[in-house]
Structure formats: C-alpha cells, structure tokens
CHARMM-style PDB file with segment names, atoms N, HN, CA, C and O in Angstrom:
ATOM      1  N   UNK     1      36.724  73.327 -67.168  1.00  0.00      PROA
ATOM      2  CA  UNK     1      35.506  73.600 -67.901  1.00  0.00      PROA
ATOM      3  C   UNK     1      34.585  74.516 -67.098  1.00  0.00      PROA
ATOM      4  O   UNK     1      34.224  75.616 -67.515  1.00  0.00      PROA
ATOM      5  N   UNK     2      34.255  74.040 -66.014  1.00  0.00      PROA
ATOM      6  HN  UNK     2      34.549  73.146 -65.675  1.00  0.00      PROA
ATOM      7  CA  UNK     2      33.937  75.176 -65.093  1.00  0.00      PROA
ATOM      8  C   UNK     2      34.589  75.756 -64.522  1.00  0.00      PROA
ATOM      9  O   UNK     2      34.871  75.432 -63.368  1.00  0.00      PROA
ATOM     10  N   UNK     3      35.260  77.232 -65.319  1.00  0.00      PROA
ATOM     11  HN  UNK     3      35.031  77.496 -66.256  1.00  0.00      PROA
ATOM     12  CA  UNK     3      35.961  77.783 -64.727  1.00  0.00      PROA
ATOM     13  C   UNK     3      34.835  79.289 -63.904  1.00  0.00      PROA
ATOM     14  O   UNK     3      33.882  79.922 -64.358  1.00  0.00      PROA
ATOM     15  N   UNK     4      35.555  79.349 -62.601  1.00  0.00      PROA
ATOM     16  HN  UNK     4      36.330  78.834 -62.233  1.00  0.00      PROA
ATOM     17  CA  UNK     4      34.737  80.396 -61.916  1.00  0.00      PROA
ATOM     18  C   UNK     4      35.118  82.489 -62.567  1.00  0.00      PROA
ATOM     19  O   UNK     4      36.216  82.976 -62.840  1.00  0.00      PROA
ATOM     20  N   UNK     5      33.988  83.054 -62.594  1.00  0.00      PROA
ATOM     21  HN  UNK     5      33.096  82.659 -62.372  1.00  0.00      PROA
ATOM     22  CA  UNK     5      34.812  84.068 -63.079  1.00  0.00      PROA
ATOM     23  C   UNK     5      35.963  84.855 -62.179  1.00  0.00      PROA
ATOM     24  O   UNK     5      36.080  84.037 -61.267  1.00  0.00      PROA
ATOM     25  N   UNK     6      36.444  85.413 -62.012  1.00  0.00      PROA
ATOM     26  HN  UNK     6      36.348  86.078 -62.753  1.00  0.00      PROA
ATOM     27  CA  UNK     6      37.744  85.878 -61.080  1.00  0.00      PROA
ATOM     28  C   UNK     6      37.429  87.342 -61.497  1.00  0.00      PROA
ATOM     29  O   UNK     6      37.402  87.857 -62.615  1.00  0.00      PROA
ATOM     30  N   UNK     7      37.177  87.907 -60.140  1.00  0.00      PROA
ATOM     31  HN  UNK     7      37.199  87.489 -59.232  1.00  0.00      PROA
ATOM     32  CA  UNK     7      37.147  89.308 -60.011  1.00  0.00      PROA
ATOM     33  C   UNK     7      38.898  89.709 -60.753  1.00  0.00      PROA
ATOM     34  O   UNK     7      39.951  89.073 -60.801  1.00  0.00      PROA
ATOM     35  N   UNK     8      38.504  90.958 -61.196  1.00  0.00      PROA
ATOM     36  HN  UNK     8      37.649  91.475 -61.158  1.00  0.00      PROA
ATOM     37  CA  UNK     8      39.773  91.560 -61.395  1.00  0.00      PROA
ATOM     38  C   UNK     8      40.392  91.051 -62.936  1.00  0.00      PROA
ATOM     39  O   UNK     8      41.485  91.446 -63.342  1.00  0.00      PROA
ATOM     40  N   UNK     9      39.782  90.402 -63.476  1.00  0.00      PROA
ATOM     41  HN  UNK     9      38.894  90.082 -63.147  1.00  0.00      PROA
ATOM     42  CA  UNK     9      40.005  89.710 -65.113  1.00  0.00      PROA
ATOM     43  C   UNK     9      38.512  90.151 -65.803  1.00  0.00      PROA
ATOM     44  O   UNK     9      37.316  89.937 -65.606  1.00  0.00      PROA
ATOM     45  N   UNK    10      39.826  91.299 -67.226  1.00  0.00      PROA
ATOM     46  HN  UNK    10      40.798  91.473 -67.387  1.00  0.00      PROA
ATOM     47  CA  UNK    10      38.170  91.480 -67.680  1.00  0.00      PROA
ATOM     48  C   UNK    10      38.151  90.350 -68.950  1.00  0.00      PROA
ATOM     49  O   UNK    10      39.159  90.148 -69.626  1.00  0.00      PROA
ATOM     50  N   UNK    11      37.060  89.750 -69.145  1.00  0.00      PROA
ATOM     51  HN  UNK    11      36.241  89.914 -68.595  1.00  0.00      PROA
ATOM     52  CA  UNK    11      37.000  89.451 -70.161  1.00  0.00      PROA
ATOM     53  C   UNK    11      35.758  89.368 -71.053  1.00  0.00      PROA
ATOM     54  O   UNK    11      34.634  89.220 -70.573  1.00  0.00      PROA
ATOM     55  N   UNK    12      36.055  89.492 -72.691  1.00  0.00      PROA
ATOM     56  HN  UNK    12      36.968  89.612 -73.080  1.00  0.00      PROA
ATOM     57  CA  UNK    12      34.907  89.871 -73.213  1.00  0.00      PROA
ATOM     58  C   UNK    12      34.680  88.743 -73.742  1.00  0.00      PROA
ATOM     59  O   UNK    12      35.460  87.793 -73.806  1.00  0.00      PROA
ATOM     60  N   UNK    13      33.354  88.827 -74.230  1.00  0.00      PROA
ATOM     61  HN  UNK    13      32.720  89.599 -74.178  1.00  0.00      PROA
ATOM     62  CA  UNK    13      32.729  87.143 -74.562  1.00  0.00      PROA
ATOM     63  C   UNK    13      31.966  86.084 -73.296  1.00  0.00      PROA
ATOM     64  O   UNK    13      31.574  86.234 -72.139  1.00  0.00      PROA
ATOM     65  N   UNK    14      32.017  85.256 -74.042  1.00  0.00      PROA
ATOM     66  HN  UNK    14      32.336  85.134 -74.982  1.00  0.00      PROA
ATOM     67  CA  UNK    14      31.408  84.212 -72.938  1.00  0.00      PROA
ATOM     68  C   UNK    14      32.709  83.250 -72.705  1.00  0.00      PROA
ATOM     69  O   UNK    14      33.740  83.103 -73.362  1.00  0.00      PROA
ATOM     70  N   UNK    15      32.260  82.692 -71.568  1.00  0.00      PROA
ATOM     71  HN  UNK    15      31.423  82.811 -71.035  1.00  0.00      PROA
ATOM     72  CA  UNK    15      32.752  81.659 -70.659  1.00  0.00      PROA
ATOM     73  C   UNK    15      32.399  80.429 -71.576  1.00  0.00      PROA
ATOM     74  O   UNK    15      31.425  80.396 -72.327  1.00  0.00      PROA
ATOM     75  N   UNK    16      33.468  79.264 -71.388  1.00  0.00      PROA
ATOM     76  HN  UNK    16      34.260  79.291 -70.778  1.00  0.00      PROA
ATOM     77  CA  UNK    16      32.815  77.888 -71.979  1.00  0.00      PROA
ATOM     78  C   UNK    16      31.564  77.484 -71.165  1.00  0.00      PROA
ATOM     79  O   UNK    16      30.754  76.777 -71.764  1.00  0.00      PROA
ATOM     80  N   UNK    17      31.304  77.805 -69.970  1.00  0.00      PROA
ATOM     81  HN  UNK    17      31.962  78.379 -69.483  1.00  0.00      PROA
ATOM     82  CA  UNK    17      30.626  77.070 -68.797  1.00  0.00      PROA
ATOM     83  C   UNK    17      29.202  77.950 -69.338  1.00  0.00      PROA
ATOM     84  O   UNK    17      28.076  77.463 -69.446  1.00  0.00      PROA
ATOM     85  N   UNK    18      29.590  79.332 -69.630  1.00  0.00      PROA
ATOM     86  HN  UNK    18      30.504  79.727 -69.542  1.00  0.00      PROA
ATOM     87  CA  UNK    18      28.103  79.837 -69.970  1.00  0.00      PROA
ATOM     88  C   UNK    18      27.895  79.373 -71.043  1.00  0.00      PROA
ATOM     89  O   UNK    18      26.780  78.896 -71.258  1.00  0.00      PROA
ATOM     90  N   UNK    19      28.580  79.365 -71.740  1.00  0.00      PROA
ATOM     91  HN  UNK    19      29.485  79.752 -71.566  1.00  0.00      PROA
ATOM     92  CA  UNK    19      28.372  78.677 -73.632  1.00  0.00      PROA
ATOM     93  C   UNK    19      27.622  77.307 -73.724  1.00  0.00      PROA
ATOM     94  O   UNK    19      26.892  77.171 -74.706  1.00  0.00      PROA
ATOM     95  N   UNK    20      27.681  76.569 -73.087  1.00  0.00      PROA
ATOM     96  HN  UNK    20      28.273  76.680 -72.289  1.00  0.00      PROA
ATOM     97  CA  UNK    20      27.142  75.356 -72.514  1.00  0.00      PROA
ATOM     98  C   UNK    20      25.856  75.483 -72.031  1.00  0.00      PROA
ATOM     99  O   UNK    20      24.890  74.959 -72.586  1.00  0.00      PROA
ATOM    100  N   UNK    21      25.770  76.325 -70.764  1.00  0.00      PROA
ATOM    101  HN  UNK    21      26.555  76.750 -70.313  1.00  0.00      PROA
ATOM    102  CA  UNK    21      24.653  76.385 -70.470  1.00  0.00      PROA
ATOM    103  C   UNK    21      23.628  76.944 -71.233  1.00  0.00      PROA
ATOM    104  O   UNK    21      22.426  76.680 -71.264  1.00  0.00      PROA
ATOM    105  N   UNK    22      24.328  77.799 -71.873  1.00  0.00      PROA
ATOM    106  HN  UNK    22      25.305  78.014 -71.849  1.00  0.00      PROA
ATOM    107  CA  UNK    22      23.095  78.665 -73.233  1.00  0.00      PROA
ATOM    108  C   UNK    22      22.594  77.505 -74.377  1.00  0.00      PROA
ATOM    109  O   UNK    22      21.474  77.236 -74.812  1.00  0.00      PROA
ATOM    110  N   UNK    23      23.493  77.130 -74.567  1.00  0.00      PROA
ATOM    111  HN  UNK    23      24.403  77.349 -74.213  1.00  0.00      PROA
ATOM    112  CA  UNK    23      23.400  75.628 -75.661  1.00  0.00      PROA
ATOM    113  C   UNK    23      22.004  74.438 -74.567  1.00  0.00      PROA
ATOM    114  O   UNK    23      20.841  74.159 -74.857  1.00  0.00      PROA
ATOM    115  N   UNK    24      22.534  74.188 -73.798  1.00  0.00      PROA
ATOM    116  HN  UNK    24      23.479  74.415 -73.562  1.00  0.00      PROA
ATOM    117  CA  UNK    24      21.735  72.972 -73.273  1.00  0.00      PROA
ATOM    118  C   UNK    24      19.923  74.110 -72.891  1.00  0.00      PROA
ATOM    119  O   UNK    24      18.780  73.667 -72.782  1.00  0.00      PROA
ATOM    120  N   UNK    25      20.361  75.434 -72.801  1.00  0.00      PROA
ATOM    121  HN  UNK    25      21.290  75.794 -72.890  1.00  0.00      PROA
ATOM    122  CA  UNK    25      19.042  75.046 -72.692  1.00  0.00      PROA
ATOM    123  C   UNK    25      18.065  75.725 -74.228  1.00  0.00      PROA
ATOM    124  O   UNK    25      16.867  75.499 -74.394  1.00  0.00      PROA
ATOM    125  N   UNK    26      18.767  76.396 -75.004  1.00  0.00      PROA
ATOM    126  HN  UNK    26      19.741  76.580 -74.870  1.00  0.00      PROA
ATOM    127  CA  UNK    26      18.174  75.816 -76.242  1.00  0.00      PROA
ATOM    128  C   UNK    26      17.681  75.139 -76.471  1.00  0.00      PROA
ATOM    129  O   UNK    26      16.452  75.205 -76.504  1.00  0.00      PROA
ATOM    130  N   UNK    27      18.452  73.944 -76.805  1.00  0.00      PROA
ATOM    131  HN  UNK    27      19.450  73.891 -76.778  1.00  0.00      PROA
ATOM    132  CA  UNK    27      18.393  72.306 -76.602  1.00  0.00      PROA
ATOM    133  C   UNK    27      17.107  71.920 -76.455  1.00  0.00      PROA
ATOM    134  O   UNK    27      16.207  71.561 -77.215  1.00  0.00      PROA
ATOM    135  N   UNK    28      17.311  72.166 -74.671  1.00  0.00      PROA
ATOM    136  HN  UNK    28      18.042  72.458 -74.054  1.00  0.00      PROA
ATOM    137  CA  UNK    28      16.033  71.654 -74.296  1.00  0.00      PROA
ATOM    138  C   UNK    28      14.583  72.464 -74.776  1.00  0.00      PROA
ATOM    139  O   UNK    28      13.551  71.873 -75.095  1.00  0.00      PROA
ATOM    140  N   UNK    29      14.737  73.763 -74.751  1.00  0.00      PROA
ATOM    141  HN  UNK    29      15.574  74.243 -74.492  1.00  0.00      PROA
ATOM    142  CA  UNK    29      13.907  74.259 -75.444  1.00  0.00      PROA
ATOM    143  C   UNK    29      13.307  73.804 -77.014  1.00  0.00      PROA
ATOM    144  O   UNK    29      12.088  73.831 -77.181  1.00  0.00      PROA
ATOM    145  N   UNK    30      14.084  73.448 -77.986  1.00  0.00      PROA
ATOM    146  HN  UNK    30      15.075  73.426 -77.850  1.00  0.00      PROA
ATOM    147  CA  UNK    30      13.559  73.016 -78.939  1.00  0.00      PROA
ATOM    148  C   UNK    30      13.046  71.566 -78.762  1.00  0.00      PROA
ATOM    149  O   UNK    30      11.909  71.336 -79.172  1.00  0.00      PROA
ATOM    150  N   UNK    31      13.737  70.590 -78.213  1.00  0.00      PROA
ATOM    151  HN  UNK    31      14.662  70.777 -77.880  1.00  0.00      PROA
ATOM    152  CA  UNK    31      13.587  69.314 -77.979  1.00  0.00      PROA
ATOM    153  C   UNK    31      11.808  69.188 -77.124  1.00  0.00      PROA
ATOM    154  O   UNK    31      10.968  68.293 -77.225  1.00  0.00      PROA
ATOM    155  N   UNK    32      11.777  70.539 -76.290  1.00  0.00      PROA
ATOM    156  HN  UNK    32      12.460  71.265 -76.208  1.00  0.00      PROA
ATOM    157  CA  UNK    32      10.049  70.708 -75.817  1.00  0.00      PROA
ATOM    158  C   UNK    32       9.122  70.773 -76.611  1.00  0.00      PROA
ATOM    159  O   UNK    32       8.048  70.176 -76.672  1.00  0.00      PROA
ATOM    160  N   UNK    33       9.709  71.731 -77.385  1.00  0.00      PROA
ATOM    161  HN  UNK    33      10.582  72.216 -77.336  1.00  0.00      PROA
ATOM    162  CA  UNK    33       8.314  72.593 -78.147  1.00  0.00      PROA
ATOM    163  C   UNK    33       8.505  71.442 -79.165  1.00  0.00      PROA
ATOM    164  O   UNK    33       7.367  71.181 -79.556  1.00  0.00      PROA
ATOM    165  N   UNK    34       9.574  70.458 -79.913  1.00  0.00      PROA
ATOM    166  HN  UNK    34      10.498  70.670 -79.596  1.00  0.00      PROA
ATOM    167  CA  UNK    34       9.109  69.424 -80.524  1.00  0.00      PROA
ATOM    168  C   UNK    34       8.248  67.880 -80.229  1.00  0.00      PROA
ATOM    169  O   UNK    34       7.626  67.039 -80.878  1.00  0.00      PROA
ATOM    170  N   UNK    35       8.632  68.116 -78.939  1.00  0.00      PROA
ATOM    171  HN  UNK    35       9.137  68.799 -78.411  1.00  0.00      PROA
ATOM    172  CA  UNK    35       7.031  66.909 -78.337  1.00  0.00      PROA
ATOM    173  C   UNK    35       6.126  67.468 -78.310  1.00  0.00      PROA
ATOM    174  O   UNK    35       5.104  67.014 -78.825  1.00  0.00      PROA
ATOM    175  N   UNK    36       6.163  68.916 -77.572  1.00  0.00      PROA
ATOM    176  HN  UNK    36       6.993  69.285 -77.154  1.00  0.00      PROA
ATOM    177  CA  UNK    36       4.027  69.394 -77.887  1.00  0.00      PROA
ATOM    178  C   UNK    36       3.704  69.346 -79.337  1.00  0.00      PROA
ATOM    179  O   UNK    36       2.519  69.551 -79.600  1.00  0.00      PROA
ATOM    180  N   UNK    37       4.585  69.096 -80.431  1.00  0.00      PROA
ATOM    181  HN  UNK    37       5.547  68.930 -80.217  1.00  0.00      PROA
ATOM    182  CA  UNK    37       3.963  69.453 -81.609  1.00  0.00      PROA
ATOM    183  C   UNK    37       3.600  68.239 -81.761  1.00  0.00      PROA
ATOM    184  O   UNK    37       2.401  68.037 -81.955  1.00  0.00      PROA
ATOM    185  N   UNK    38       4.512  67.121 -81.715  1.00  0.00      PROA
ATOM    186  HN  UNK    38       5.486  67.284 -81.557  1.00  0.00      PROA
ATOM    187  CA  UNK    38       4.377  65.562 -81.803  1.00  0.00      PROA
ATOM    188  C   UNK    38       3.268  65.070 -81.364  1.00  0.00      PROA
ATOM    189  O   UNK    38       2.615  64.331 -82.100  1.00  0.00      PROA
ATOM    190  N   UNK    39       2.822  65.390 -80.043  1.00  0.00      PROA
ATOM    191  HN  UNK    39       3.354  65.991 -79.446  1.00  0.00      PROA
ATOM    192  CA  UNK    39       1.886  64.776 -79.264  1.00  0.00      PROA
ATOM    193  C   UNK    39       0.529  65.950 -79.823  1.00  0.00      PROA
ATOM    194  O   UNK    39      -0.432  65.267 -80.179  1.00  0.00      PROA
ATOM    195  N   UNK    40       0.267  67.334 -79.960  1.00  0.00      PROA
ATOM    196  HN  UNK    40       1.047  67.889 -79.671  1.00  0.00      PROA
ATOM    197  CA  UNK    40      -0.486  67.502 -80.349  1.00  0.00      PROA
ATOM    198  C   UNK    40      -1.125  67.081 -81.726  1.00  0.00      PROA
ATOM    199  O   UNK    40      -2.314  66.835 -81.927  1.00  0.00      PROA
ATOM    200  N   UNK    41      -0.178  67.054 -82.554  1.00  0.00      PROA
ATOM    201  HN  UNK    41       0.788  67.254 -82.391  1.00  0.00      PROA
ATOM    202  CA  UNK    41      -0.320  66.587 -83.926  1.00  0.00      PROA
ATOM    203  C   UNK    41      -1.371  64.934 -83.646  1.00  0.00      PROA
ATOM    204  O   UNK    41      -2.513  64.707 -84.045  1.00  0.00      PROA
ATOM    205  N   UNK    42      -0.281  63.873 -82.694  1.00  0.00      PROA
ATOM    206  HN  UNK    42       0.647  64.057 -82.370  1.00  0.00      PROA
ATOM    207  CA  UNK    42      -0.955  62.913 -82.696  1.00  0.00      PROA
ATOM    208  C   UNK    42      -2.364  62.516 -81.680  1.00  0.00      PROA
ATOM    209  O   UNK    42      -3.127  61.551 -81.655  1.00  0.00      PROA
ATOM    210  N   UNK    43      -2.270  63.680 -80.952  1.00  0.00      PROA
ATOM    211  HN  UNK    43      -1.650  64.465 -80.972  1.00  0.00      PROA
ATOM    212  CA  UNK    43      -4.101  63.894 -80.808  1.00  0.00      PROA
ATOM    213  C   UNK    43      -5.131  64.228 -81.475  1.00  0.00      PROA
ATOM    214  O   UNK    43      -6.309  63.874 -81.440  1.00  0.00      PROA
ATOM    215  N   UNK    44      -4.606  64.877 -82.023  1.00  0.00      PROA
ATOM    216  HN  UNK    44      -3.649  65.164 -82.051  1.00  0.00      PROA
ATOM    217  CA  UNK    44      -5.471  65.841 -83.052  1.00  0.00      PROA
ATOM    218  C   UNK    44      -5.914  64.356 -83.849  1.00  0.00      PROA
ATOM    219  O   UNK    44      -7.094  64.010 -83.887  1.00  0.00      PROA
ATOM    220  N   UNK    45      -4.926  63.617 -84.411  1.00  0.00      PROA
ATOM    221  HN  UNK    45      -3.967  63.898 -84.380  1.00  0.00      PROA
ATOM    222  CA  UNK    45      -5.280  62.272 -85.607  1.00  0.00      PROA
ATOM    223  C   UNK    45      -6.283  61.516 -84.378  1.00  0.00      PROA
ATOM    224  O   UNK    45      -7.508  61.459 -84.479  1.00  0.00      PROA
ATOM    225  N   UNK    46      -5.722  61.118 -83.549  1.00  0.00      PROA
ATOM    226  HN  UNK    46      -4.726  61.165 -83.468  1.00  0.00      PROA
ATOM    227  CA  UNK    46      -6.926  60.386 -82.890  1.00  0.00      PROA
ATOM    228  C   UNK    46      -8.257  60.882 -82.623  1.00  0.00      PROA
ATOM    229  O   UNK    46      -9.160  60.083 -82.374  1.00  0.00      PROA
ATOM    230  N   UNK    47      -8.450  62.065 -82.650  1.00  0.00      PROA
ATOM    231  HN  UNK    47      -7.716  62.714 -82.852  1.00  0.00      PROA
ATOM    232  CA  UNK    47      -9.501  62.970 -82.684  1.00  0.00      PROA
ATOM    233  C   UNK    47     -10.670  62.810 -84.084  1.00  0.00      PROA
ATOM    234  O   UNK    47     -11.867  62.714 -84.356  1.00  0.00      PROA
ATOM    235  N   UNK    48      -9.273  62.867 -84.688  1.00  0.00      PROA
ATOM    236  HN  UNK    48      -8.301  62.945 -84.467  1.00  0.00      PROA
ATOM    237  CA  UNK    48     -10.284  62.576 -86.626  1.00  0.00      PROA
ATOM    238  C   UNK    48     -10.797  60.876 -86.841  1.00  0.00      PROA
ATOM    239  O   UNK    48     -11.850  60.430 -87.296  1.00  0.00      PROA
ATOM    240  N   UNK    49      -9.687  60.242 -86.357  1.00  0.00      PROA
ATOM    241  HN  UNK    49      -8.832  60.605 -85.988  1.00  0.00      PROA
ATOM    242  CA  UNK    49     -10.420  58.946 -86.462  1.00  0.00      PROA
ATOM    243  C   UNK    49     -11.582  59.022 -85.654  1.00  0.00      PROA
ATOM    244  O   UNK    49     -12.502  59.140 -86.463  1.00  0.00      PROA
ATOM    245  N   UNK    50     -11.958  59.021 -84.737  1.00  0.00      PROA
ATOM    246  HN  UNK    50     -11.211  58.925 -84.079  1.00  0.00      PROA
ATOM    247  CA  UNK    50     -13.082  59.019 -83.519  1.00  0.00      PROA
ATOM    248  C   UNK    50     -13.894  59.466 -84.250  1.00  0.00      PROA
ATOM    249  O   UNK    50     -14.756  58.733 -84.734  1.00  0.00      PROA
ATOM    250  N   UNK    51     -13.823  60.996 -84.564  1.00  0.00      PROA
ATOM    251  HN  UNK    51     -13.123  61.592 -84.170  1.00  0.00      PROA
ATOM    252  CA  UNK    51     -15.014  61.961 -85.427  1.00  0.00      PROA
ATOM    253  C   UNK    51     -15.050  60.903 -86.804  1.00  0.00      PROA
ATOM    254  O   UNK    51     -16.256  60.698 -86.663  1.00  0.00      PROA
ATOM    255  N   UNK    52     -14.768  60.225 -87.793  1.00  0.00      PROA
ATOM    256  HN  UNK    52     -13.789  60.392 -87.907  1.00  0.00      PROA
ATOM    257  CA  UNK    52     -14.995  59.713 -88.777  1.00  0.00      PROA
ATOM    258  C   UNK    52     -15.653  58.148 -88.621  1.00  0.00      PROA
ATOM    259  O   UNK    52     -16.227  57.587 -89.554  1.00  0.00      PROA
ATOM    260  N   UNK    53     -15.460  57.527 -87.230  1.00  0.00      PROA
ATOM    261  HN  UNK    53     -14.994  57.982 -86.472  1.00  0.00      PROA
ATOM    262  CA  UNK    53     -15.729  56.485 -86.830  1.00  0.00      PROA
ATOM    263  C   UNK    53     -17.306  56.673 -86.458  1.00  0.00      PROA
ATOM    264  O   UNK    53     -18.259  56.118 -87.005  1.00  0.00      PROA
ATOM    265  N   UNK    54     -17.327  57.625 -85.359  1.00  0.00      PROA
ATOM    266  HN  UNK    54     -16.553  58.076 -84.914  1.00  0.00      PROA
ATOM    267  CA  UNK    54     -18.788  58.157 -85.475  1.00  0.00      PROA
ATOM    268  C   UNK    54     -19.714  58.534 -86.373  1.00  0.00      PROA
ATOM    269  O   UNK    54     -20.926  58.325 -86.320  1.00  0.00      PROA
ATOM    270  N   UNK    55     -18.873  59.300 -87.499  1.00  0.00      PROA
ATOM    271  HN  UNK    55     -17.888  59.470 -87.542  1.00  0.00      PROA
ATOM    272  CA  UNK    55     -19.743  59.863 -88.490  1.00  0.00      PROA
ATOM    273  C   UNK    55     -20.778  58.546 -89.068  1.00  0.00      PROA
ATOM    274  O   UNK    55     -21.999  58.466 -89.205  1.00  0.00      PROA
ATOM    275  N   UNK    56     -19.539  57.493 -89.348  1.00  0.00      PROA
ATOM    276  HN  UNK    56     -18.547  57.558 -89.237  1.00  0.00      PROA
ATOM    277  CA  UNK    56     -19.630  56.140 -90.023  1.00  0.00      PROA
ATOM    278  C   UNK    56     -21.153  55.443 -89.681  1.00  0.00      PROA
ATOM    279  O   UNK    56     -22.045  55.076 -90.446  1.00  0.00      PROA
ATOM    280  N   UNK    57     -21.055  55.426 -88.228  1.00  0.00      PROA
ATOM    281  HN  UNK    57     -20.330  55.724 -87.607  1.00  0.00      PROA
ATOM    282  CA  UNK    57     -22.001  55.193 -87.317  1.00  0.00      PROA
ATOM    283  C   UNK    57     -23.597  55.669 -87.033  1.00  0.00      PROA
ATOM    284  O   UNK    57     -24.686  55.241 -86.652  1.00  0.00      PROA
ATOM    285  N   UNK    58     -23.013  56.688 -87.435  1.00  0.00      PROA
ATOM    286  HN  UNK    58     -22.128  57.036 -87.744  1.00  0.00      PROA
ATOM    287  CA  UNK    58     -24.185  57.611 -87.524  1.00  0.00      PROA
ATOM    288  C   UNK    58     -24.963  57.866 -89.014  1.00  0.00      PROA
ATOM    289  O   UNK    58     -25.988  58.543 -89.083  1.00  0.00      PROA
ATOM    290  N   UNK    59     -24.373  57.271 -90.116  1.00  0.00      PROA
ATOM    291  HN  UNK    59     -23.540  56.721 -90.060  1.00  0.00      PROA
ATOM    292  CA  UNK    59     -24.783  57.265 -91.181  1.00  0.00      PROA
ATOM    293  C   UNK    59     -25.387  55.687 -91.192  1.00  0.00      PROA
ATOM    294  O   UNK    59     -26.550  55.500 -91.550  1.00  0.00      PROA
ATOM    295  N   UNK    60     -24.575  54.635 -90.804  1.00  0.00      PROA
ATOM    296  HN  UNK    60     -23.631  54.787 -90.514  1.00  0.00      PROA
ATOM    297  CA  UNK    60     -25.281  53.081 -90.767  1.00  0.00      PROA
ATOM    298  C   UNK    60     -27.070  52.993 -90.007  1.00  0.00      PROA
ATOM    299  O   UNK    60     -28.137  52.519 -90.399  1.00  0.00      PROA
ATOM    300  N   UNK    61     -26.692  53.609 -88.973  1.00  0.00      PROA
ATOM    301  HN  UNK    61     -25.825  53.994 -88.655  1.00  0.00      PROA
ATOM    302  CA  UNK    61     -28.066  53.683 -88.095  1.00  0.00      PROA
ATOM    303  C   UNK    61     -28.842  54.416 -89.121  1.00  0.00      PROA
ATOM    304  O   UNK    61     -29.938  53.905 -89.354  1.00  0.00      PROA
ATOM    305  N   UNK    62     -28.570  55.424 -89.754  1.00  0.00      PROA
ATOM    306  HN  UNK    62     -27.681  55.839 -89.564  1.00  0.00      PROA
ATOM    307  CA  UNK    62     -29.684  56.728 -90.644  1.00  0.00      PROA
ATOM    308  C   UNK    62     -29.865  55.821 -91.493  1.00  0.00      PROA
ATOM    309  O   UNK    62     -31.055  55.519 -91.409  1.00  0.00      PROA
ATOM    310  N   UNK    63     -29.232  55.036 -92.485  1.00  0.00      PROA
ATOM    311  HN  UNK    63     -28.265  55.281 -92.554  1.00  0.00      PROA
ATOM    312  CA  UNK    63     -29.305  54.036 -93.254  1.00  0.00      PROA
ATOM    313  C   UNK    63     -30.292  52.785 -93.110  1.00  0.00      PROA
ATOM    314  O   UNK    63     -30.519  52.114 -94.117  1.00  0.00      PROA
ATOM    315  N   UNK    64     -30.729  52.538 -92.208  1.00  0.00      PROA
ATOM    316  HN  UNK    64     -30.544  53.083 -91.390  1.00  0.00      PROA
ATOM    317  CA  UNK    64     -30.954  51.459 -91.475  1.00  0.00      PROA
ATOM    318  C   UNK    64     -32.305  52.044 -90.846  1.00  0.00      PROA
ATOM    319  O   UNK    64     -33.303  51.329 -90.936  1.00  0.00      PROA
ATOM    320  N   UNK    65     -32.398  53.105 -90.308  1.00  0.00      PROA
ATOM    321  HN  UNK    65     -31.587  53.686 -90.235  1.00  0.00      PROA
ATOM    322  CA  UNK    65     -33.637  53.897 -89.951  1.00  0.00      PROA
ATOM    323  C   UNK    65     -34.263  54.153 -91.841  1.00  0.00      PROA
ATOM    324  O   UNK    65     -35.408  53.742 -92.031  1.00  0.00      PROA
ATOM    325  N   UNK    66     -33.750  54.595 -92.717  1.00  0.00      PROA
ATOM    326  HN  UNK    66     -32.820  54.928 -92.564  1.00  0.00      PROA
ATOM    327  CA  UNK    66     -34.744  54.970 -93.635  1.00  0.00      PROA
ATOM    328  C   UNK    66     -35.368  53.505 -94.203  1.00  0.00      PROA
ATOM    329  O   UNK    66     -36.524  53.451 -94.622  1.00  0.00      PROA
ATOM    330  N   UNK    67     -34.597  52.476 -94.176  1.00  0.00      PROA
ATOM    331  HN  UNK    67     -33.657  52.520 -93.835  1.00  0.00      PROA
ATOM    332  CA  UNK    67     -34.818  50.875 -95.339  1.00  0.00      PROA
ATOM    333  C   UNK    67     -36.112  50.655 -94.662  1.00  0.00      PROA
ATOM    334  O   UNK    67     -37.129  50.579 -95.352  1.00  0.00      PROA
ATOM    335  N   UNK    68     -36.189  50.508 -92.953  1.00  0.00      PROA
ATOM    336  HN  UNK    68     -35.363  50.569 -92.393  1.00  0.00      PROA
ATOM    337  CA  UNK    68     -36.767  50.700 -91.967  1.00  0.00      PROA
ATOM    338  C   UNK    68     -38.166  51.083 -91.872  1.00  0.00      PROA
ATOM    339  O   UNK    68     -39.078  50.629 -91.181  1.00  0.00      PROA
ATOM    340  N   UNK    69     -38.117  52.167 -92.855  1.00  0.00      PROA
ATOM    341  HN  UNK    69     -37.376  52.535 -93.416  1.00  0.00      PROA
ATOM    342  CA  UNK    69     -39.597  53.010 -93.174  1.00  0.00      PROA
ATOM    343  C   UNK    69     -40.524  52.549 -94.054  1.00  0.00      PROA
ATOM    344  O   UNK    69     -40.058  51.979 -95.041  1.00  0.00      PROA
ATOM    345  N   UNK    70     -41.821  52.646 -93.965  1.00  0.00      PROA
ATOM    346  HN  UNK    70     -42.199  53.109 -93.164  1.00  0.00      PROA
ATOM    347  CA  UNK    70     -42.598  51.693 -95.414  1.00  0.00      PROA
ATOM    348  C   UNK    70     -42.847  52.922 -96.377  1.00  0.00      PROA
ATOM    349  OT1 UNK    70     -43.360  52.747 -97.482  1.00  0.00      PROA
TER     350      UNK     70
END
C-alpha cells in the first residue's frame, strides 16, 4: 500500500498511497469546516436566547416601572 516511487518507472496517475492521502485530507477538511458551522450555528442560538431573555427582562422592569407611576 505504501508503495515508494522508484526512480526509473514512469507512471501516470496517482499512487494508492497518494490517493489516500488526498482523500484523508479532504476528509478532514470537510469534517472541519462542518464543526465550525455546528458550533457557530450553536452559538449564535445561545446568543438569541440570552438577547430574548434580556429583552424579556427588560420589558418586566419597564412594566413594573410604568404601574409604578401615579
């Protein structure tokens, strides 16, 4: 499988050993850029809850400040 190339043999194409290595790091390349999307995606949601939790918060107190008023 790992075969070494040998001076003096031409050959056209790829090697299994390079074919492999081109594959694995594809691979890993997509398998990356699909956790930053994962993990950004699921920051981003924790981000909106927080901002909507606050909003919430911030409307109870305004709520509560106007009843508040004579």
């Amino acid at each position: 499988m790992w075969a070494q190339h040998q001076s003096g043999i031409k050959r056209q194409g790829w090697l299994l050993s390079d074919a492999l290595l081109a594959l694995s790091i594809v691979a890993l390349t997509v398998i990356t850029a699909q956790h930053v999307l994962l993990t950004t995606e699921h920051l981003a949601q924790q981000r909106q809850e927080q901002l909507t939790q606050a909003r919430y918060r911030h409307d109870q107190a305004l709520l509560a400040w106007a009843e508040a008023q004579p």
